[in-house]
C-alpha positions as CSV (number, residue, x, y, z in Angstrom):
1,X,95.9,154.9,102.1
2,X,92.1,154.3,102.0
3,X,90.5,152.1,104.6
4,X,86.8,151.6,105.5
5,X,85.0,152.9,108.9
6,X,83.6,149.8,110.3
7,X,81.6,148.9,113.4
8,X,82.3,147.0,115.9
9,X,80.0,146.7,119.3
10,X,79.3,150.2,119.9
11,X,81.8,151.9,118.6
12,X,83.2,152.8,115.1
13,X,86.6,151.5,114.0
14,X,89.1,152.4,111.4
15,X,92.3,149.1,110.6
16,X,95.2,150.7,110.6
17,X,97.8,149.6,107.8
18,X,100.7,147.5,109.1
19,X,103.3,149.4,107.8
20,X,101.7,152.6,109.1
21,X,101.8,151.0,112.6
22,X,105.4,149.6,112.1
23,X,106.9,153.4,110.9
24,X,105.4,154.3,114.4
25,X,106.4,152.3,116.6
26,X,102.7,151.1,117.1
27,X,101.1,147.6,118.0
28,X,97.3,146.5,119.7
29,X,97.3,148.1,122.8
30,X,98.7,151.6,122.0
31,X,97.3,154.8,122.9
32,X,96.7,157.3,120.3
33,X,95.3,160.8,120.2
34,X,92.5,162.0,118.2
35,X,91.8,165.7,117.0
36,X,89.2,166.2,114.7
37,X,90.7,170.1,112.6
38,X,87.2,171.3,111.6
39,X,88.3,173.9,109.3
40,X,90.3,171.7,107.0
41,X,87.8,168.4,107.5
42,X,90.0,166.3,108.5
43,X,90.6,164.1,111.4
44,X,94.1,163.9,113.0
45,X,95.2,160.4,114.7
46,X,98.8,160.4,116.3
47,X,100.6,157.9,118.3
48,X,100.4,158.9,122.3
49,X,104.5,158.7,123.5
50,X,104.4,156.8,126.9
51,X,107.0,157.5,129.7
52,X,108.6,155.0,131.5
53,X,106.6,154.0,134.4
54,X,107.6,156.3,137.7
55,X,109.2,158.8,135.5
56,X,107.6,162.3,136.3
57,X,108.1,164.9,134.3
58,X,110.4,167.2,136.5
59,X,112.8,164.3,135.9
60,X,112.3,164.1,132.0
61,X,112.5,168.1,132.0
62,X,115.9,167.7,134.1
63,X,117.1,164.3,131.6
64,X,116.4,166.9,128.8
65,X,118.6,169.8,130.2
66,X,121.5,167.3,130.8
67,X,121.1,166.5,127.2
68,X,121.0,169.5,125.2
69,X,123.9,170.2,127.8
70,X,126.2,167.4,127.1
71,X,125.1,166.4,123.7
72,X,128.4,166.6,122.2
73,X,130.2,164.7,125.0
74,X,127.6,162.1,124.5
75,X,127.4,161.8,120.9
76,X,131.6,161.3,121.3
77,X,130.8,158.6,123.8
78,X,128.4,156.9,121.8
């Protein structure tokens, strides 16, 4: 997809497709990270993954355990 650098205030935008957005779960608002790879030119924009509010990541780690743990009880369950 080609889309055009455009400014805006201060800063320096580039639109983001629609469909691009949808496949990623993205809408206005949504965090992203941005890595420019020097050796191969390019720059690298990905979609930030928020956690639940209050969810610290001992708990996620521990969720993630139970998982790969049980993952075959749950996927019967499911």
């Amino acid at each position: 997809m080609i889309r055009k650098i455009f400014k805006t205030g201060n800063s320096i935008v580039v639109s983001l497709p629609i469909d691009a957005r949808e496949r990623l779960g993205m809408q206005p608002g949504s965090e992203v990270e941005v890595e420019v790879d020097e050796s191969e030119g390019v720059l690298i924009i990905r979609p930030v993954k928020q956690q639940a509010a209050g969810i610290t990541p001992e708990f996620a780690s521990i969720v993630d355990e139970f998982i790969d743990e049980y993952q075959q009880v749950l996927d019967a369950l499911a």
